[in-house]
C-alpha positions as CSV (number, residue, x, y, z in Angstrom):
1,X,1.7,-34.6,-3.7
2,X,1.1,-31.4,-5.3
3,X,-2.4,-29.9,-3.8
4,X,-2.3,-26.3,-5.0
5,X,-0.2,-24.2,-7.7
6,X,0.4,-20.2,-7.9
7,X,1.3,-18.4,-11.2
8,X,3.5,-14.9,-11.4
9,X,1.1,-13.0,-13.6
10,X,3.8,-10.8,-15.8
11,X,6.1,-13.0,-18.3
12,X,4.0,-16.3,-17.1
13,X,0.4,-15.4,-17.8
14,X,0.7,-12.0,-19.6
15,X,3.7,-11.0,-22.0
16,X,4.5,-7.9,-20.0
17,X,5.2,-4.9,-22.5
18,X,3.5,-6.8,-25.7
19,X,0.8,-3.9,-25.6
20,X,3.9,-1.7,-26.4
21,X,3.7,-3.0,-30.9
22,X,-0.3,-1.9,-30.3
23,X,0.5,1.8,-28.6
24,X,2.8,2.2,-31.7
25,X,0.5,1.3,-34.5
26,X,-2.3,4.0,-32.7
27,X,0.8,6.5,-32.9
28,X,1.0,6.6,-29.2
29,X,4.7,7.2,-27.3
30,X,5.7,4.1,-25.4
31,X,4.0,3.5,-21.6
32,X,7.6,4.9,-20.4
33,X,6.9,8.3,-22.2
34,X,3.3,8.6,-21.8
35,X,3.4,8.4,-18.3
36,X,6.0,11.5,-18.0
37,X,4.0,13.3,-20.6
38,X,0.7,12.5,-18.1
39,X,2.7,14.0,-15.3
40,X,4.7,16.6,-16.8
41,X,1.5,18.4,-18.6
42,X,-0.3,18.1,-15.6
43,X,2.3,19.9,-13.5
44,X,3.1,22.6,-15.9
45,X,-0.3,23.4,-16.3
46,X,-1.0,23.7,-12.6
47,X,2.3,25.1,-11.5
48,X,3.8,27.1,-14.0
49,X,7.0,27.7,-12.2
50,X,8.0,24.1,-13.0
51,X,8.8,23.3,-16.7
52,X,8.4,20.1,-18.7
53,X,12.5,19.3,-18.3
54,X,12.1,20.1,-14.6
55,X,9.1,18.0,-14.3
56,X,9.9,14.9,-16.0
57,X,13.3,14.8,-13.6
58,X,11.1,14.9,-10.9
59,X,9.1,11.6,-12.4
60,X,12.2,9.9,-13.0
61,X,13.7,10.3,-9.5
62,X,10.6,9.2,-8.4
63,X,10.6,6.2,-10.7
64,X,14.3,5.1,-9.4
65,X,13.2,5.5,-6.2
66,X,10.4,3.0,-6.2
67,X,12.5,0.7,-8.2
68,X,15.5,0.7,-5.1
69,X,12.3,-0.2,-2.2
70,X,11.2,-2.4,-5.2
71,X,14.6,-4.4,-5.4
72,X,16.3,-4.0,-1.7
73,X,12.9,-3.7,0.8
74,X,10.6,-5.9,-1.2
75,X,7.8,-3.3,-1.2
76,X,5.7,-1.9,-4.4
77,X,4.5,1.5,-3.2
78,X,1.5,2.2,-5.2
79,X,1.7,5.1,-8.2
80,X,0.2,7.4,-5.7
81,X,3.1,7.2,-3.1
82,X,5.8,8.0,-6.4
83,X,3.6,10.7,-7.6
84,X,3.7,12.4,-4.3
85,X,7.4,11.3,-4.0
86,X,7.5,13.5,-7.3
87,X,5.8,16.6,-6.5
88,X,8.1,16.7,-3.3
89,X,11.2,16.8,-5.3
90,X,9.6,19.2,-7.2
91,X,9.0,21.4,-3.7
92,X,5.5,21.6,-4.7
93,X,4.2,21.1,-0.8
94,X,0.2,22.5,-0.6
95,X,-0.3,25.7,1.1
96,X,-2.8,25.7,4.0
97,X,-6.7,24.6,3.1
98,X,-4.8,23.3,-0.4
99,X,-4.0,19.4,0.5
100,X,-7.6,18.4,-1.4
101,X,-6.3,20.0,-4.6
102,X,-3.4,18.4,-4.9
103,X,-4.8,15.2,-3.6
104,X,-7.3,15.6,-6.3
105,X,-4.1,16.4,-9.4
106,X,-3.0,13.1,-7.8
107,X,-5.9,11.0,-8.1
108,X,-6.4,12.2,-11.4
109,X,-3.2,11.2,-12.8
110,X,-3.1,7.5,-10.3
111,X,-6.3,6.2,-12.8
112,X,-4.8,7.6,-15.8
113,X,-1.5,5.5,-15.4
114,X,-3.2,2.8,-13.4
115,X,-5.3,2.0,-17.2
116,X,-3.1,2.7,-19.1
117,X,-2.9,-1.2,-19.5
118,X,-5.9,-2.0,-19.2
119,X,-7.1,0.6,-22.2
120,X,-4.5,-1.5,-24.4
121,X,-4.2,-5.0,-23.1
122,X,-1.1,-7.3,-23.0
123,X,-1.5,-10.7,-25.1
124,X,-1.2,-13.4,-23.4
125,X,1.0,-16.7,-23.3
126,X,0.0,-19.0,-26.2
127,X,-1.8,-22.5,-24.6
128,X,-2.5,-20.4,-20.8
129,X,-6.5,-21.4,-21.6
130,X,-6.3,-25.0,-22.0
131,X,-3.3,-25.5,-19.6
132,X,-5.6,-24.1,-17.0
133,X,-8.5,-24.8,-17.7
134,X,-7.1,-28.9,-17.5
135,X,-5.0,-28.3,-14.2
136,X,-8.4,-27.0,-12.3
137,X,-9.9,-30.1,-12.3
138,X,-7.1,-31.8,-10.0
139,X,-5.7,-28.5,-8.2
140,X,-6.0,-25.3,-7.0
141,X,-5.0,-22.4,-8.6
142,X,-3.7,-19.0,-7.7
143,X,-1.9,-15.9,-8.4
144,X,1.0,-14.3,-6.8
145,X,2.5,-11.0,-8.8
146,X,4.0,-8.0,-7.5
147,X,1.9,-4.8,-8.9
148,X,4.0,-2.3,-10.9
149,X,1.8,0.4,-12.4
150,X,-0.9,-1.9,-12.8
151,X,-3.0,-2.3,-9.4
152,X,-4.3,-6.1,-8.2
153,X,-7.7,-4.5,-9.5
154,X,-6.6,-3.8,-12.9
155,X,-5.3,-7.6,-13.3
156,X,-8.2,-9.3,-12.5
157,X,-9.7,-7.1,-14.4
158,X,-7.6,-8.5,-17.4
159,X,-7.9,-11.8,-16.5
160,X,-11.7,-11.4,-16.3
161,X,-11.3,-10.3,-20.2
162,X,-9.3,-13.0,-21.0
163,X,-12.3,-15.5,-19.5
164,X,-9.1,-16.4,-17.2
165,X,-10.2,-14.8,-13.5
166,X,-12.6,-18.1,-13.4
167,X,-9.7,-20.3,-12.9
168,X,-8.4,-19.2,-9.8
169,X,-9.2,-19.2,-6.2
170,X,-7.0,-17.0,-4.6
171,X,-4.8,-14.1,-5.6
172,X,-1.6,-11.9,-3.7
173,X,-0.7,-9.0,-5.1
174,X,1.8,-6.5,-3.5
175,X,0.1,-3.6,-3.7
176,X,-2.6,-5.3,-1.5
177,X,-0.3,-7.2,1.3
178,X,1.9,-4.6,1.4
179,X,5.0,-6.9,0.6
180,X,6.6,-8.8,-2.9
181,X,8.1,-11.3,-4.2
182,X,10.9,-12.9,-3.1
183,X,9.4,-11.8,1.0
184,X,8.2,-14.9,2.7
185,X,5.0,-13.3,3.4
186,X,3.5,-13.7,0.5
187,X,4.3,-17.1,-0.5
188,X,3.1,-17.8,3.3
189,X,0.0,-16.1,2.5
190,X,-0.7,-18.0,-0.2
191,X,-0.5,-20.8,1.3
192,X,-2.7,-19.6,3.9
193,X,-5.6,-18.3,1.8
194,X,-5.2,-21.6,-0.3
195,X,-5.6,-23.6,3.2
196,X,-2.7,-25.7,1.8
197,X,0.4,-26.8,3.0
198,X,3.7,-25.2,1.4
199,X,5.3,-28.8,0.7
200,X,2.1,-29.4,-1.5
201,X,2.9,-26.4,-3.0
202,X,4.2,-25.3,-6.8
203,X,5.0,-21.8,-8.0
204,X,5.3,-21.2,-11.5
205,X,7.1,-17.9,-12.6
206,X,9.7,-16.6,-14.7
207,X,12.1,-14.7,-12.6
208,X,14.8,-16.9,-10.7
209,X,15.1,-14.4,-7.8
210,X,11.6,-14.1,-7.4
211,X,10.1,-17.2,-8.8
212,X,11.7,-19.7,-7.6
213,X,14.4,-18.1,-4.8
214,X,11.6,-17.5,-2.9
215,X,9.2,-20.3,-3.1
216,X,11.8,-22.7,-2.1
217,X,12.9,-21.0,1.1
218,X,9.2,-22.0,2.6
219,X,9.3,-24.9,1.4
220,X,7.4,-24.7,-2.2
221,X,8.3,-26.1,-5.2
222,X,8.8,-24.0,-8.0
223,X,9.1,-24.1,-11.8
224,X,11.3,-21.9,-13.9
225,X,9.0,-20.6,-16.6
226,X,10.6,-20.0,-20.2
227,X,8.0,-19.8,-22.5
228,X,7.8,-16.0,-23.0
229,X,11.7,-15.3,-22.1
230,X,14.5,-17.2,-20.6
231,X,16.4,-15.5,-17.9
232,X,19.2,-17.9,-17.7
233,X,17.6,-21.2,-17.1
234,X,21.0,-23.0,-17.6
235,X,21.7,-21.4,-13.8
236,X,18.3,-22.4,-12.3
237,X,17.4,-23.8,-9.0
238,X,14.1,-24.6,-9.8
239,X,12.3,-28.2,-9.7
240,X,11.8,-27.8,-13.4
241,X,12.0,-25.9,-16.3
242,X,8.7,-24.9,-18.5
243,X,8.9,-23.8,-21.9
244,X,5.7,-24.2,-22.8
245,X,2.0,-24.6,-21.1
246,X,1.3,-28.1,-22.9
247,X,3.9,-29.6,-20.8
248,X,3.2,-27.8,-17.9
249,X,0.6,-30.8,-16.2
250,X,3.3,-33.6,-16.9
251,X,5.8,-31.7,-15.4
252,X,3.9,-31.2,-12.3
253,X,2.7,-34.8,-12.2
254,X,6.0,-35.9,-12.7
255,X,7.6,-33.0,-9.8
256,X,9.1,-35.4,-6.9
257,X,6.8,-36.1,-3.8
258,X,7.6,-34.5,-0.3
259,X,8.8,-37.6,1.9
260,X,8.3,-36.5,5.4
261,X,12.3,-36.7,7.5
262,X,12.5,-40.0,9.7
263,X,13.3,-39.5,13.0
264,X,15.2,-42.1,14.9
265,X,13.7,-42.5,19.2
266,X,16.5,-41.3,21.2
267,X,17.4,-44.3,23.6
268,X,17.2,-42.8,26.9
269,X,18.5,-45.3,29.2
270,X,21.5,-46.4,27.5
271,X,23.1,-50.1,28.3
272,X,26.2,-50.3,30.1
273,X,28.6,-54.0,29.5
């Protein structure tokens, strides 16, 4: 039977990029844009060899960068490692005695993007409270999400605001394993920290490569989550499908129980006619 369940946190929980309407009624550029203004103003203005074209190349190179360890090495390297990533392309390398300074630039513009979101938070997923709230009082509840520009920190920090952080006992982010979804590791170290076995297991999410790919090859459970956008369902390997949180507890009370293999004794002394 089902002991423990993990949530993705973006698309599941949150609706990723529904702070995006908000930024545009305060007359603010998209997330995408501010974060190459961020960078390209600050580089200009402390290097004025490099100009704004020049500088928001170097931003984007970084940003595909990060997205092909993202995809093919399961890694999230935090915005520090792409703005460095950045600045090399750029050839901007610190002169002798002048590492702190740069590191200091960097550090600067890491907590600028870093709450960007959390200035501005996402909504989230209509029915999340209640669903929760009711599935705590028969299982354990976690998180596992990979970390994008937003740090593990700055998500509980939104699920504290959203009177959500309460519910669970146990979170994985990438940026703070070193490793994301679909890697083994993390689902294993879920499982770990949530002293639970993986068969007794459910992972709720709504990517099929991530969310449910890589439960299953541990031996989770894992339901396709639709309720803020479908990405091909009809195609799913998933236990189940979730459109909405109200169903969510019946379709993990009604998610099939793990029946241990039978294993037949091996007759060692065989008889002869």
């Amino acid at each position: 039977m089902i002991e423990a369940i993990t949530f993705d946190f973006w698309d599941t929980i949150a609706i990723d990029d529904s702070d995006e309407p908000k930024r545009a009624a305060l007359g603010l550029p998209s997330k995408a844009e501010s974060r190459i203004q961020l960078f390209a103003a600050r580089v200009t203005k402390n290097h004025p060899e490099v100009n704004y074209a020049e500088a928001a190349t170097a931003y984007q190179h970084a940003n595909r960068a990060f997205s092909d360890e993202w995809h093919t090495q399961h890694r999230t390297p935090g915005v520090a490692s792409r703005l460095y990533d950045a600045y090399d392309y750029l050839g901007l390398r610190p002169a002798a005695g002048k590492f702190a300074e740069l590191m200091r630039e960097v550090d600067e513009l890491v907590r600028e993007i870093e709450d960007m979101e959390v200035r501005i938070p996402p909504d989230f997923a209509p029915g999340v409270h209640s669903a929760l709230e009711l599935l705590r009082q028969q299982y354990k509840l976690g998180i596992i999400s990979d970390t994008i520009h937003t740090t593990g920190r700055g998500l509980r920090y939104l699920l504290q605001r959203q009177g959500l952080l309460q519910y669970f006992s146990y979170f994985v982010f990438s940026d703070e394993i070193g490793a994301s979804k679909p890697e083994a590791k993390v689902f294993r170290q879920a499982a770990l920290g949530m002293q639970t076995a993986p068969s007794e297991m459910v992972h709720i999410g709504d990517r099929e490569s991530n969310d449910v790919v890589g439960p299953i090859a541990i031996g989770m459970k894992a339901i396709l989550f639709t309720g803020i956008k479908d990405r091909g369902s009809e195609k799913t390997r998933a236990n189940a499908i979730c459109r909405t949180y109200a169903e969510l507890p019946d379709i993990i009370r009604r998610l099939p129980v793990y029946t241990p293999p039978v294993f037949q004794p091996i007759n060692r002394y065989p008889t002869y006619l």
